[in-house]
N, C-alpha and C positions, 0 to 999 in steps of 0.2 A: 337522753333520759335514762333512769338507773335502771336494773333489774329488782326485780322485788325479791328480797333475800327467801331462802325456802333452804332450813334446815332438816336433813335428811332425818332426824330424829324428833319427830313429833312430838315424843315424850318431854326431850330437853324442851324444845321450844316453848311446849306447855309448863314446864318448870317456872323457865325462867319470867313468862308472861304473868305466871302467881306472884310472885317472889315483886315481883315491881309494881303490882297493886296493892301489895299488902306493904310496901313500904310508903307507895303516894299516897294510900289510904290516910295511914298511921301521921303521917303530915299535914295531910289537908284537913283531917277531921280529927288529929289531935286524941284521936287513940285507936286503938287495935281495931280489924273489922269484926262485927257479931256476924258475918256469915259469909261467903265468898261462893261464887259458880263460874264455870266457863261455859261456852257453846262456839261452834265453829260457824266458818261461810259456808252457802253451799252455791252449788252451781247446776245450772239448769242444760240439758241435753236440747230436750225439746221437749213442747207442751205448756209453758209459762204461761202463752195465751189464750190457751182453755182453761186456766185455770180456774177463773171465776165466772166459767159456763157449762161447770160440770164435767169437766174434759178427764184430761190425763196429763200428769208432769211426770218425767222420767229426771232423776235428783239426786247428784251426790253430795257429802260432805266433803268439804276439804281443808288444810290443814292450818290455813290462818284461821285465828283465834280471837275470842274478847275473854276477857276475866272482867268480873266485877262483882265488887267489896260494897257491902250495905252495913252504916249503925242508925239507929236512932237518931233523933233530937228532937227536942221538945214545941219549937216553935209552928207548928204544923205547915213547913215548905220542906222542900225538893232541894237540896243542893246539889248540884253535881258537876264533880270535875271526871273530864275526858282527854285518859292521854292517847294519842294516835300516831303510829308508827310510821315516820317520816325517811325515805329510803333516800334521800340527798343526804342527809343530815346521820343515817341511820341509828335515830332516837325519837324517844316521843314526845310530840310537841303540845300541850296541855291547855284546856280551855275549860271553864267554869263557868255556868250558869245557873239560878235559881229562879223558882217560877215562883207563880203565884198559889197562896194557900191553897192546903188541900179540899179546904172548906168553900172556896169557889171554884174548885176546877170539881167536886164531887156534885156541887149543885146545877155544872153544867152537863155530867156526863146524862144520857138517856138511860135509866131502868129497863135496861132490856136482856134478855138471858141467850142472846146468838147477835153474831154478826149481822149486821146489813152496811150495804156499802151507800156512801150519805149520795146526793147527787148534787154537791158543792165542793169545793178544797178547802179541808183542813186548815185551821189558823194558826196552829202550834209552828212554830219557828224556830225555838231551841234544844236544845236534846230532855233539858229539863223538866220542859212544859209537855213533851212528848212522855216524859217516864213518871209525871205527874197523872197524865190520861191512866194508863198502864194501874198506876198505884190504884189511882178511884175504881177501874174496872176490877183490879182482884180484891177491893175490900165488895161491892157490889156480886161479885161472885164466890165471895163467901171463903176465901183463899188470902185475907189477909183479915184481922182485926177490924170492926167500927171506931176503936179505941185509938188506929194509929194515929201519931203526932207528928210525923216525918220522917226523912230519910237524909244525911250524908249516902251516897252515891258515889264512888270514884270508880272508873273503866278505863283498862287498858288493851289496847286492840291494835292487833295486825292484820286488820283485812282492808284494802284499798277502799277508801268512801266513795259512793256511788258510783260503782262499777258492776251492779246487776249479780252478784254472790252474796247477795242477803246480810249485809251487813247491819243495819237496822234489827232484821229479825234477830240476830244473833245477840248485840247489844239487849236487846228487851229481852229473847229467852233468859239471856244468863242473868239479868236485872231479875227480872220473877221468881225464877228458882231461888238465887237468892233471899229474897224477900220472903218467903212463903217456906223458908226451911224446915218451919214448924210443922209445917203437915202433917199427918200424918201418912205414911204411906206416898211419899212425894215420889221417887221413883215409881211405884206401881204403873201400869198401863193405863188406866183410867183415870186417876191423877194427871197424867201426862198427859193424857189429850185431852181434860180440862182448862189445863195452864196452856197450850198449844193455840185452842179456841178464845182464850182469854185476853193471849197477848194480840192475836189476829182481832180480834174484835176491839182491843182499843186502839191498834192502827189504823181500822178505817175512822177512826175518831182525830187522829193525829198524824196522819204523813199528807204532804203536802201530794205526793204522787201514790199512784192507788196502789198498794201492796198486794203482794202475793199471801196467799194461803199455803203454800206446798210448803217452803222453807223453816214455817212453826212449826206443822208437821211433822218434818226429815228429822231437824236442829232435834227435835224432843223425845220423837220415838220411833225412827229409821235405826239403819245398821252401817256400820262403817265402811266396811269392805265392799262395798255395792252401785249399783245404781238401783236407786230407790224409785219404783212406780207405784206413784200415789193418783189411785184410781179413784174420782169421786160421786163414781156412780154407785159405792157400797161404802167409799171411806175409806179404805182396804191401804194397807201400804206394803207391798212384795220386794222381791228381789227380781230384777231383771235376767239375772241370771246366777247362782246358785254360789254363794263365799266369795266371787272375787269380779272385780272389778276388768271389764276387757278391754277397756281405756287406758287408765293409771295403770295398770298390773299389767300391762302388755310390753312387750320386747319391743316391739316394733314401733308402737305409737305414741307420743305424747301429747296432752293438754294444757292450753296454752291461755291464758287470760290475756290480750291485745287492750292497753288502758291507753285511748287518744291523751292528750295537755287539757281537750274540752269537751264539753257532752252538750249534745240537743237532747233534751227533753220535751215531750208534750203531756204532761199532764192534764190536761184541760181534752187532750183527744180521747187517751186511755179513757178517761171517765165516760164520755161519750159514748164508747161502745157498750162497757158497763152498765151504764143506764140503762139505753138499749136492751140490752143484753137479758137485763132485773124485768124490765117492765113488760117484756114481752111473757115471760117464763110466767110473771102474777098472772096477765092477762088470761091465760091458758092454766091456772091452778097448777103448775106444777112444779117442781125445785128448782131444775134446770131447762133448758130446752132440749137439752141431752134425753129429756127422760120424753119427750114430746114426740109423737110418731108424725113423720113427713113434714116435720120441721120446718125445713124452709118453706115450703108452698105455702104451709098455715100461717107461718111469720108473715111473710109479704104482704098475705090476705088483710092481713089485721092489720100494718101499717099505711098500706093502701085505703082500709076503711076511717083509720084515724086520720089520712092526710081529707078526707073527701070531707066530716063531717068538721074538725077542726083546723083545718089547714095544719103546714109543715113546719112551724116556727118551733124549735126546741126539737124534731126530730129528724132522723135523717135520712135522704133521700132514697127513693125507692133501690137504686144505684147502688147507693155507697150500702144500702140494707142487703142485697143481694150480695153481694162483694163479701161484707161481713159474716152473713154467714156461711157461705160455700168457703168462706176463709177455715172456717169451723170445723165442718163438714171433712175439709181435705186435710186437715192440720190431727185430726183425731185417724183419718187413716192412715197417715203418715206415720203416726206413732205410733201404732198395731203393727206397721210396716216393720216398722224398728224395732220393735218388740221382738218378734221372731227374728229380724238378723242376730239379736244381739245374742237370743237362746242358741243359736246355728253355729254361733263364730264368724261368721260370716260380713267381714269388717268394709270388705269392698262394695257392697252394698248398702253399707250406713252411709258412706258419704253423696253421692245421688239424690236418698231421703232428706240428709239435712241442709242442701242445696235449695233442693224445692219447697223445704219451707221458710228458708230467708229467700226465696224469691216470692214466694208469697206472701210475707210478712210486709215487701214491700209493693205486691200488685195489687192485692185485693184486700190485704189488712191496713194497708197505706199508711204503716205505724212508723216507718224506720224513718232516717235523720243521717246524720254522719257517720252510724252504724253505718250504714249501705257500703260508704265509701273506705272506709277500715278492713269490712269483711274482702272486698274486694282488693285491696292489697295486699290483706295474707294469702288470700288467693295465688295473686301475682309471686308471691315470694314463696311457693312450694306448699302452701297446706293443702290437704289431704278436705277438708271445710274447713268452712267460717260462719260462724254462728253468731247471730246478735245475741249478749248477755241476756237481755231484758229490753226490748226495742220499745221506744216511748221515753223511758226511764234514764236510761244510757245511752252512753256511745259506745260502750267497751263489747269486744267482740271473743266468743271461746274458738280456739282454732286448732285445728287436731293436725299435728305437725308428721312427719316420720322422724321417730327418734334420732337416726343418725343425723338430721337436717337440723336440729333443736338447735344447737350454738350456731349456724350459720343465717336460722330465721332469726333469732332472738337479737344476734349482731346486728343483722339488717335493719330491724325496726327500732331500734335503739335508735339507733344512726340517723333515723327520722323522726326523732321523736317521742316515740313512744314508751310506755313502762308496759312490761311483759312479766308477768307472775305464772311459773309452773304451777300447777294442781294436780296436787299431790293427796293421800288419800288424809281423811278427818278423822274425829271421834265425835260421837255426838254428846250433847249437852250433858252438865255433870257437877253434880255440887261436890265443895273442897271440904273435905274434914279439917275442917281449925283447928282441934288439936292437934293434928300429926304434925303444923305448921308448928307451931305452939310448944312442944314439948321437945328435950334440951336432947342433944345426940349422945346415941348410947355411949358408952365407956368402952 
């Protein structure tokens, strides 16, 4: 299997990732784009699975990219062609879908002004009917026209598909900015975490697997050069440690994206704990359980009482509820853990931490799949960790190599296999001035 190209000049790559939407565009939809944005992957340290229990995700940007070109059209649907960067082929291999009016997918969406995450999967199936969801939530949030009549849609993207770096999210941020270029004040901070909660909120309307929250985030209003700890017990999004990055920007280490031929997914579990997760947090009036004192003892109490008066059918066993939370519990001090290694420098103690939380992810969080058996290869082949992307979701694992080792892991796993993408540092989301594209080279 190939290596995933990674251009040492982010700028170029960004260039040329414009330069090829705004030509697909200009073809598939038969004339120029009225507006253009990029947004990058990001990739998760640790914390993805407190994400949506109030926790902490530690999250960088990294350097694969989506560009996407929005005009008009009249008929009130979604067309949208997607080209996706094919590293066999190294080109992009294009698919087109159009969904159903906007006039039914708006009288499906729920009037509601925040996320909740539904306790069923999503029906959307194409990219289209997913950035059909998207559209109905930002005319409902006030971020696009009642007026609109549709969209030409064309996206070009270099970030491997479902490999747990937010590809999704990146597609929809850079769809929305887009879309919403009118704004005013679309850059501003508040703006941005508008559209950030916008796009997250018509994910859980439309991904077949339950999205993260952190990635709208990072993509919209994070910083580049960093690991971004997005705290959500205030909301707060910091710097783990002060301009640079002690991963990427390090002499000594590198990061590694490990992509199996195939992925186990459970989406059907994820949701599970989520449910879980929602319904204990209402039971007890509060946002999260995070925010709940003595947590687990009170959770139990209450699962306990729900199993005695309605039986266990739809919820989960005393077991797997203990499990799940001390999963929580140890996964939030892990990443305080990390926290101060990372402020220290102190590099030989991150890897220990994120050991024990892919052994937890698979003892007590019971989430992982062929992750397990990936992370434990690069193990075997010199990493320093191995981290599941996104476990549930993916198979694809982050593996933090020693630099001198990079071309001797990267050969080995080729050689089985595997596609291996460096991560390298991002920019975060960013609408394209059309004119600068537009106008004729100086003299």
């Amino acid at each position: 299997m190939p290596v995933w190209p990674t251009n040492t000049d982010s700028q170029a790559d960004n260039n040329d990732l414009i330069a090829a939407v705004v030509e697909y565009h200009t073809t598939a939809a038969g004339r120029a784009p009225e507006a253009l944005a990029t947004a990058p992957a990001t990739w998760s340290l640790i914390g993805e699975h407190t994400d949506h229990a109030g926790g902490i995700v530690l999250l960088s940007l990294c350097q694969a990219r989506v560009a996407a070109a929005i005009s008009p059209r009249p008929d009130r649907t979604i067309h949208v062609t997607e080209y996706t960067f094919e590293p066999t082929t190294n080109g992009f291999q294009p698919e087109t879908t159009t969904a159903p009016t906007l006039d039914d997918i708006t009288a499906d969406t729920p009037n509601t002004a925040t996320a909740s995450e539904p306790s069923s999967a999503a029906t959307c199936t194409t990219r289209a009917e997913i950035l059909s969801q998207l559209v109905a939530t930002l005319i409902q949030r006030q971020l696009l026209s009642r007026e609109t009549a549709g969209f030409d849609i064309t996206l070009t993207t270099t970030i491997p598909p479902q490999a747990g770096i937010g590809d999704d999210a990146a597609i929809e941020v850079a769809t929305a900015l887009a879309l919403a270029h009118n704004v005013e004040e679309i850059d501003s901070p508040p703006i941005r975490a508008k559209l950030a909660e916008t796009c997250y909120q018509a994910a859980t309307r439309s991904h077949a697997i339950p999205p993260l929250r952190a990635p709208y985030l990072v993509t919209l209003r994070g910083k580049d050069t960093v690991i971004n700890v997005v705290d959500y017990a205030d909301y707060s999004i910091t710097e783990a440690t002060k301009n640079t990055h002690p991963i990427v920007e390090s002499n000594t280490t590198v990061a590694l994206l490990v992509i199996p031929p195939r992925h186990t997914t459970k989406p059907e579990e994820l949701r599970r704990r989520r449910v879980f997760l929602d319904e204990a947090a209402r039971a007890f009036g509060v946002e999260s359980i995070r925010h709940l004192p003595d947590a687990n003892t009170r959770v139990l109490d209450w699962l306990q009482a729900r199993h005695e008066v309605q039986g266990s059918d739809g919820l989960p066993t005393l077991i797997e509820a203990q499990n799940w939370l001390e999963f929580q519990s140890q996964e939030l001090a892990l990443i305080r853990s990390i926290g101060q290694t990372l402020r220290g420098r102190a590099l030989n103690r991150l890897y220990p931490a994120l050991s024990q939380s892919q052994s937890n992810m698979s003892g007590l969080y019971q989430i992982t799949g062929s992750d397990e058996q990936v992370a434990q290869l690069c193990l075997g082949r010199g990493a320093f960790s191995a981290r599941s992307a996104y476990s549930g979701a993916t198979s694809a694992v982050i593996a933090i190599v020693r630099h001198d080792r990079e071309a001797n892991f990267t050969a080995d796993l080729s050689d089985m296999g595997l596609t291996i993408m460096p991560l390298r540092q991002g920019r975060i989301a960013e609408l394209v001035d059309i004119e600068l594209l537009t106008e004729p080279p100086a003299e």
